[in-house]
C-alpha positions as CSV (number, residue, x, y, z in Angstrom):
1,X,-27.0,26.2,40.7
2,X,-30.7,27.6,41.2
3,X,-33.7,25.9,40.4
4,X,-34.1,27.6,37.7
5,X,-30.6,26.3,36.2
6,X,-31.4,23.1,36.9
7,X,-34.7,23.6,35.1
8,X,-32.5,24.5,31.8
9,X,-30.0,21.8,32.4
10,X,-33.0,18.8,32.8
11,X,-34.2,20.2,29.5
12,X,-30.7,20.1,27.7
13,X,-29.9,16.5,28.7
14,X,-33.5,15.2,28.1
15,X,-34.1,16.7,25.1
16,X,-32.6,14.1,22.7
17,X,-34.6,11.2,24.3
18,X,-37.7,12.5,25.8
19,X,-40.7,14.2,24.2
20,X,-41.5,17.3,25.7
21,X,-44.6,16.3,27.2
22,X,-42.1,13.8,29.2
23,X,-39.9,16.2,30.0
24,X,-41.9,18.9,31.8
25,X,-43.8,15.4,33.6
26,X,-40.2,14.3,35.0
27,X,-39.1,17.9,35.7
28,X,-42.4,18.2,38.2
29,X,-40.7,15.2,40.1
30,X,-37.1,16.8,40.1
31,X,-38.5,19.8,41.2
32,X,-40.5,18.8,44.3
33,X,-37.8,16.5,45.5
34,X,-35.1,19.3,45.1
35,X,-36.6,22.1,46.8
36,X,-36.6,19.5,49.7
37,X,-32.6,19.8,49.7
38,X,-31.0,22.4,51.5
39,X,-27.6,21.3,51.4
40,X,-26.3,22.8,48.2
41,X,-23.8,19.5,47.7
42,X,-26.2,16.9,48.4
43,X,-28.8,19.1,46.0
44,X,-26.3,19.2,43.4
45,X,-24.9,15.2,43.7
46,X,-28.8,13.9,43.6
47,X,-29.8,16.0,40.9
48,X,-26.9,14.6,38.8
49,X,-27.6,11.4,40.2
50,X,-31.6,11.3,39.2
51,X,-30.5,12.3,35.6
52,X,-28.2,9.4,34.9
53,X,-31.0,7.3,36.4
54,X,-33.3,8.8,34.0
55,X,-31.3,8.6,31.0
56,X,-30.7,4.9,31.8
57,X,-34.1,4.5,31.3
58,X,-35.2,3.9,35.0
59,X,-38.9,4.5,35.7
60,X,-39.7,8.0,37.9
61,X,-41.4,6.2,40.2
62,X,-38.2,3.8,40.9
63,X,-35.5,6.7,40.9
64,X,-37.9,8.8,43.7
65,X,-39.8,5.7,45.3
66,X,-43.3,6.4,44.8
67,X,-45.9,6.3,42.7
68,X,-49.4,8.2,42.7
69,X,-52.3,5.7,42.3
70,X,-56.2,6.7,42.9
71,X,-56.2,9.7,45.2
72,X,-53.2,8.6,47.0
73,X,-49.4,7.9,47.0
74,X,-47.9,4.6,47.5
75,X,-44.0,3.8,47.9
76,X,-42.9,1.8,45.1
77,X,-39.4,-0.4,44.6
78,X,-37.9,-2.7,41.8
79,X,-39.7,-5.5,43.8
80,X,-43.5,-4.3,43.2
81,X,-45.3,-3.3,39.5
82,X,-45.1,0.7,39.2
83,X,-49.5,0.6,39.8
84,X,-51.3,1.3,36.3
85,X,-53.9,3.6,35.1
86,X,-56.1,0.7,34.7
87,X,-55.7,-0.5,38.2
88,X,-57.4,2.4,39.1
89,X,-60.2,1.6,37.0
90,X,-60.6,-1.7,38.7
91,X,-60.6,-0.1,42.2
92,X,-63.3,2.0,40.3
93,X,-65.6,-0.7,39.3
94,X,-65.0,-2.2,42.2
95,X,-66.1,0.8,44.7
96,X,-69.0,1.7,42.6
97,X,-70.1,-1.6,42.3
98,X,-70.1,-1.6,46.2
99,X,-71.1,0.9,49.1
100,X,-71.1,0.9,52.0
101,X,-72.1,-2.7,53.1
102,X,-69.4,-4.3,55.6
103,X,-67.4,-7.0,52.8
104,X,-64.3,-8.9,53.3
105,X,-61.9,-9.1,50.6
106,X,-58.7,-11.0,49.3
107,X,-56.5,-9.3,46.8
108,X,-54.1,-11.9,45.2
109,X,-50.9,-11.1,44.1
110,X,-50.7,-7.5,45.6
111,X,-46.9,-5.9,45.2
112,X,-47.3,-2.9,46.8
113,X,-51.0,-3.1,48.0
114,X,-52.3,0.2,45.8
115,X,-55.6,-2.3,45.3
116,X,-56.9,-3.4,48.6
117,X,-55.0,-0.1,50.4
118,X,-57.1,1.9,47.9
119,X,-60.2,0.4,48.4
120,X,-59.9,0.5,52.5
121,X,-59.3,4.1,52.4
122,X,-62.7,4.1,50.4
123,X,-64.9,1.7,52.6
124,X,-63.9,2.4,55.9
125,X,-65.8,-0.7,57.1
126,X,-64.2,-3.0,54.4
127,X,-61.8,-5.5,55.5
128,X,-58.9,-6.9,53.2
129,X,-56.3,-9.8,53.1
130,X,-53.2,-9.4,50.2
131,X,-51.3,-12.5,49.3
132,X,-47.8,-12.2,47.7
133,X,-45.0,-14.4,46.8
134,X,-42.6,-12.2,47.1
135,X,-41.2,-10.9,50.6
136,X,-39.7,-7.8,49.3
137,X,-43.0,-6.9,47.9
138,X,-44.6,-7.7,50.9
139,X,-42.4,-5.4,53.1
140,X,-43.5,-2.7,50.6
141,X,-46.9,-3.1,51.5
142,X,-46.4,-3.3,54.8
143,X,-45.1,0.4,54.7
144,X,-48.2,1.6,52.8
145,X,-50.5,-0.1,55.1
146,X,-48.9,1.7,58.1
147,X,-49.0,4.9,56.0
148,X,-52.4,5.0,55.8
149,X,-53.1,3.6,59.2
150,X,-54.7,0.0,58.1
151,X,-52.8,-2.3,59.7
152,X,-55.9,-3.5,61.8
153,X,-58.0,-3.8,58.4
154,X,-55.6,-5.5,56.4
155,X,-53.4,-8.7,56.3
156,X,-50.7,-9.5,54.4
157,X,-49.8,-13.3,53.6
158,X,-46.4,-14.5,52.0
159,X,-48.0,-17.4,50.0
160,X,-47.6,-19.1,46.7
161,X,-50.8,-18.6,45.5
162,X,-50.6,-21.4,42.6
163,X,-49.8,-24.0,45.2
164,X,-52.6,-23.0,47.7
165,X,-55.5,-22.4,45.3
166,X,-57.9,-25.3,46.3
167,X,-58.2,-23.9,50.3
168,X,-62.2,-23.5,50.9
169,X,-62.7,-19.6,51.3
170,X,-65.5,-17.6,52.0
171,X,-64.3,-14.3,50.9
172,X,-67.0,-11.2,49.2
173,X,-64.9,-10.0,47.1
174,X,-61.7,-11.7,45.6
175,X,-59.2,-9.5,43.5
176,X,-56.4,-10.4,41.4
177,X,-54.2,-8.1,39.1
178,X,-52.2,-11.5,37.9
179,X,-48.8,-12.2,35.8
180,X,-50.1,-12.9,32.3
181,X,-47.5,-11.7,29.8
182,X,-46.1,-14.6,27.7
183,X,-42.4,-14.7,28.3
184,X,-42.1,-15.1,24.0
185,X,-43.9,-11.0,24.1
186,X,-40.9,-9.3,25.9
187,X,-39.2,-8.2,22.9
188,X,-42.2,-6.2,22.1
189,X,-42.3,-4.9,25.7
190,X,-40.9,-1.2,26.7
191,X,-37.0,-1.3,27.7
192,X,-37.8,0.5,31.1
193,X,-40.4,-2.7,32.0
194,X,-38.4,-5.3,30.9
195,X,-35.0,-3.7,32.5
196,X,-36.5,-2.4,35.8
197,X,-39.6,-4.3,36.7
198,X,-40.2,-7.6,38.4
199,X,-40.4,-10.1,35.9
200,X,-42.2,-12.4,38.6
201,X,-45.0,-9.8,38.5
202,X,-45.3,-9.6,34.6
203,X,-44.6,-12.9,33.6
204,X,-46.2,-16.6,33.6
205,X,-44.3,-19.6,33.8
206,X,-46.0,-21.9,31.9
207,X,-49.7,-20.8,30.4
208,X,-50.8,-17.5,30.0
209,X,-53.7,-19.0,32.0
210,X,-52.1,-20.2,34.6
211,X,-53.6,-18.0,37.3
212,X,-57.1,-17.9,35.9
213,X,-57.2,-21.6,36.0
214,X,-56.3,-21.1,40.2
215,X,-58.3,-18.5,40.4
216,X,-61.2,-20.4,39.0
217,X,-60.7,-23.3,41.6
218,X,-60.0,-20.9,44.3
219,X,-63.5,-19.1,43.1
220,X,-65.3,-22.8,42.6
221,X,-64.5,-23.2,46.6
222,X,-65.9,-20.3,47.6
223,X,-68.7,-21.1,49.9
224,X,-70.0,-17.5,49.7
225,X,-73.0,-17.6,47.2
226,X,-72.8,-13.7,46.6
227,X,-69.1,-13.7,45.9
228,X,-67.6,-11.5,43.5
229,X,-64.4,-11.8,41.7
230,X,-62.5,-9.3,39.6
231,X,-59.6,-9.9,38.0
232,X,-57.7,-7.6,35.1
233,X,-56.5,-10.1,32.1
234,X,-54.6,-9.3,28.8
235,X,-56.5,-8.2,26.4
236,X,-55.4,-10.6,24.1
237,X,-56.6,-13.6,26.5
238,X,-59.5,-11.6,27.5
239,X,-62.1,-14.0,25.6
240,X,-60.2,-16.7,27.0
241,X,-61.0,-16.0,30.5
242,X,-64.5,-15.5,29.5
243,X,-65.0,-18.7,28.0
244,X,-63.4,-20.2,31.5
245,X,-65.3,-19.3,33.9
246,X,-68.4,-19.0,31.7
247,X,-68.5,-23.2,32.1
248,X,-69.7,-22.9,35.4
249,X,-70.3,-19.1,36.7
250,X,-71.5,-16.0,35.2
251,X,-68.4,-14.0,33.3
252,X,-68.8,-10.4,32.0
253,X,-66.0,-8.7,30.3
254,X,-65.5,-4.9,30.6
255,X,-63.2,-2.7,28.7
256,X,-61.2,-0.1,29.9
257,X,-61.2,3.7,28.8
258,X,-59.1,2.8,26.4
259,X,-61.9,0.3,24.6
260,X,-59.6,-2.3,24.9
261,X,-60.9,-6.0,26.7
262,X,-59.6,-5.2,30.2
263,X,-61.3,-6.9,33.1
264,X,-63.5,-9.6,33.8
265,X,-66.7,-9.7,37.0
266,X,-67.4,-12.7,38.1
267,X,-70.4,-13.8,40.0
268,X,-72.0,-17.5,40.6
């Protein structure tokens, strides 16, 4: 088959399930990763192979391995968040928030490391650490640090962050794209995030709060008096998070492009 039959194969199978918005997106994926197949049998058995993925319902960025984040392109698995549009608007408020003064950062809860990776490549004398739970995730991050040549400007810590909140720190900036999806909202949640991504990276145990409360007495032991933290929150809990850290620091909420209640700046 040529490209171009391909092409009019992608369309026939997607065409009862995707929009066609969708389907010309997913075919610019197919069609960069097979012109990089010479082998007309190995083109042929992936191609087949990408569409049953597809169809399944498995994200693009999980059947090809990467995902495009800021200006840059980070290699994503089932163990790390596919990185969101409004990620990138943190690392935006973040960077123009911040020039080109020396800072060192902590980004907690990092999956693949798109934040603090992002923000390095930005601030080449910005220095980083990323906490994770999860090993896998870490040894994703790992891989993007190398990528992009960081590896002497940013650590990567396996750590449960709930149990090691109350550590005096003296970090600039502290960042935190937290689990806070109520475990009771996954019905209303697409099929493709509930069925392919990590539910340790979605979900809170306990409280929707959960993390904010750490992340308040990781932030009320930071010795730093011009610390900042930024932290993306549901926009249902948004207010919430406010009225938190309002009892004893300075809170501001921000919204997203969108206009919805997306992230919260902290400062003492």
């Amino acid at each position: 088959m040529t490209i171009q039959e391909f092409k009019a194969d992608f369309q026939e199978k997607c065409d009862p399930q995707f929009s066609k918005d969708e389907i010309h997106s997913f075919w610019q994926w197919f069609n960069e990763n097979l012109i990089s197949i010479s082998n007309p049998t190995d083109l042929e058995n992936n191609y087949n192979k990408w569409c049953l993925e597809l169809i399944s319902g498995k994200p693009i960025q999980y059947i090809f391995g990467y995902s495009f984040f800021h200006k840059y392109c980070f290699q994503v698995t089932s163990d790390t968040l596919i990185p969101r549009p409004e990620t990138e608007e943190l690392c935006e408020l973040i960077l123009n928030q911040n020039q080109n003064t020396p800072l060192f950062g902590i980004d907690i809860g990092t999956g693949s490391g798109c934040i603090p990776i992002t923000l390095l490549n930005e601030r080449s004398n910005w220095k980083f650490r990323a906490l994770d739970l999860s090993v896998n995730a870490l040894k994703v991050a790992e891989t993007n640090t190398k990528k992009y040549q960081l590896s002497n400007r940013l650590e990567l810590i396996n750590q449960n962050f709930l149990e090691n909140q109350n550590v005096t720190n003296n970090y600039d900036i502290i960042v935190s794209n937290p689990p806070y999806i109520d475990p009771k909202e996954r019905d209303n949640l697409e099929s493709r995030v509930t069925h392919f991504e990590p539910h340790m990276a979605l979900f809170v145990t306990h409280d929707v709060l959960e993390f904010y409360i750490a992340l308040f007495a990781f932030f009320e032991r930071n010795t730093n008096p011009n610390a900042q933290l930024w932290m993306e929150t549901h926009q249902d809990y948004c207010n919430d998070v406010i009225e938190l850290f309002n009892t004893k620091f300075r809170a501001k909420k921000i919204e997203d492009l969108s206009k919805n209640p997306r992230f919260v700046y902290v400062v003492k």
